[in-house]
N, C-alpha and C positions, 0 to 999 in steps of 0.2 A: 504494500500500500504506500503510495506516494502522499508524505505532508507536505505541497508546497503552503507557500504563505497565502496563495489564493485559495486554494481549499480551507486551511483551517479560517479565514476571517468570513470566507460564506456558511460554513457552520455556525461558527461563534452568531453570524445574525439572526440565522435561522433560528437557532435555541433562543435568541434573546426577543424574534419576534414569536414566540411560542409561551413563551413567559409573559409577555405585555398581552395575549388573547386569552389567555385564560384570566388573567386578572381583572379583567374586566366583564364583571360577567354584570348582568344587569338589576338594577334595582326592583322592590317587589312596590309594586303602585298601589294604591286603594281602588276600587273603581268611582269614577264621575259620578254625584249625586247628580239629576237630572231633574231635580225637585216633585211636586206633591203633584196627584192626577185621581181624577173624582171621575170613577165609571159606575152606574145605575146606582149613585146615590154613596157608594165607597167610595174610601180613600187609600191610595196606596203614596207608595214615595219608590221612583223608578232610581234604578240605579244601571249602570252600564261600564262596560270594558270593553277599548278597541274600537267602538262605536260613536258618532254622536250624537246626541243627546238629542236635537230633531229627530231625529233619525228613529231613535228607539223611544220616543213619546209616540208617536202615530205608529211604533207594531206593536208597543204595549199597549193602548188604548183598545185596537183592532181585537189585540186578543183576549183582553178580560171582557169583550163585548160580545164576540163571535166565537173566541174556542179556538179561531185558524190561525195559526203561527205563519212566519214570515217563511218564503222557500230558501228554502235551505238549512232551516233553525230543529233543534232538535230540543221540545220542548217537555218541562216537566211540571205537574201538581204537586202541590204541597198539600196538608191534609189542616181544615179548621187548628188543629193544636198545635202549630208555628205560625211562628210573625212571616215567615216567605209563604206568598202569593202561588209564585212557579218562577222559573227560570230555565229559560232559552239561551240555547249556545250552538256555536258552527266555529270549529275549532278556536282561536284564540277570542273569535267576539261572543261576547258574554250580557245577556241583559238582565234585568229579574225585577220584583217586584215585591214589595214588603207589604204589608198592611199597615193600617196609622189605624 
């Protein structure tokens, strides 16, 4: 095996940009409060990740109204004995729905 001084300093980089990618890994976010929303008379408080907040007030509103989830969402009930409504997600976008 040949050490010239070009090989060992594009190793030395490579390790050292292998070192700077892992170190950066990403922070954990809360999801966007998207504030309060009154369908037949309840109240929930929408919240979202990945999405925005437009966005997920008109398929949350649709869906406590009608049942039909947005395409592509893969959606789930929560039962009267939790504060979550249901929440919908399609790989990293996440919405849901609490009760007030």
């Amino acid at each position: 095996m040949l050490r010239s001084p070009a090989r060992l300093v594009g190793l030395a980089l490579a390790c050292a940009g292998l070192m700077l990618t892992g170190a950066q890994a990403g922070a954990i976010v809360p999801p966007s409060d998207c504030g309060k929303l009154t369908v037949e008379g309840k109240r929930y408080s929408v919240k979202a990740d990945q999405l925005r907040c437009s966005t997920v007030r008109s398929y949350a509103r649709r869906y406590l109204a009608t049942g039909r989830r947005p395409r592509g969402f893969r959606c789930k009930n929560y039962p009267s004995t939790t504060k979550l409504k249901f929440r919908c997600d399609k790989r990293v976008q996440v919405f849901f729905a609490i009760r007030r």
